[in-house]
C-alpha positions in Angstrom: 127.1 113.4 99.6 126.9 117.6 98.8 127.4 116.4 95.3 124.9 113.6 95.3 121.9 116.0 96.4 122.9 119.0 93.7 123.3 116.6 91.1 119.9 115.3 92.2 118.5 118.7 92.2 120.2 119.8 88.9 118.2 116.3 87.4 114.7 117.6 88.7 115.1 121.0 87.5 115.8 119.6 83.9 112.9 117.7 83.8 110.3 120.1 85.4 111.9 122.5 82.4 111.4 119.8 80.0 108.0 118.9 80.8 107.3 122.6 81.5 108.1 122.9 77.7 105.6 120.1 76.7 102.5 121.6 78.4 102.6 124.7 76.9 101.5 125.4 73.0 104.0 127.7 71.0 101.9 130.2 70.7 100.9 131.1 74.4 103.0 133.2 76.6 104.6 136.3 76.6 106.8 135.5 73.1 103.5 134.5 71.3 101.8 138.0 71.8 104.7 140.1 70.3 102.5 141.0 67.6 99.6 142.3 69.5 99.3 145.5 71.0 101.7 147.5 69.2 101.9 149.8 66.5 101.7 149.1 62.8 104.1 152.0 61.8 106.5 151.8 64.4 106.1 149.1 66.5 106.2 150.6 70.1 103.7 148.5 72.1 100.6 150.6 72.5 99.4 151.3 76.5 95.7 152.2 77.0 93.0 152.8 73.9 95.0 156.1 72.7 96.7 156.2 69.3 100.3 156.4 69.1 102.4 159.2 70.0 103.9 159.1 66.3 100.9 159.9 64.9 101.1 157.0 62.0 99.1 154.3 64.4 96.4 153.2 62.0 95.3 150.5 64.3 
């Protein structure tokens, strides 16, 4: 019966991930903003409205 109700559970976890996948576009969530917010010449992510602390930041 244990085995019965984790395999059950196992089932529903797989397709609330795989739907969870559907819903959301590529490029949303934290992987799609990688890019953004970080610095041209040495790509440390940039905090605040402050260049870069090495001084190259031509953003």
């Amino acid at each position: 019966m244990l085995i019965k109700i984790v395999t059950l559970f196992l089932v529903g976890m797989i397709l609330l991930a795989m739907f969870g996948k559907l819903r959301l576009p590529k490029g949303r969530g934290p992987r799609g903003l990688i890019g953004r917010g970080r610095c041209a010449a040495c790509g440390r992510p940039r905090i605040g409205k402050g260049p870069c602390p090495c001084g190259k930041d031509r953003l």
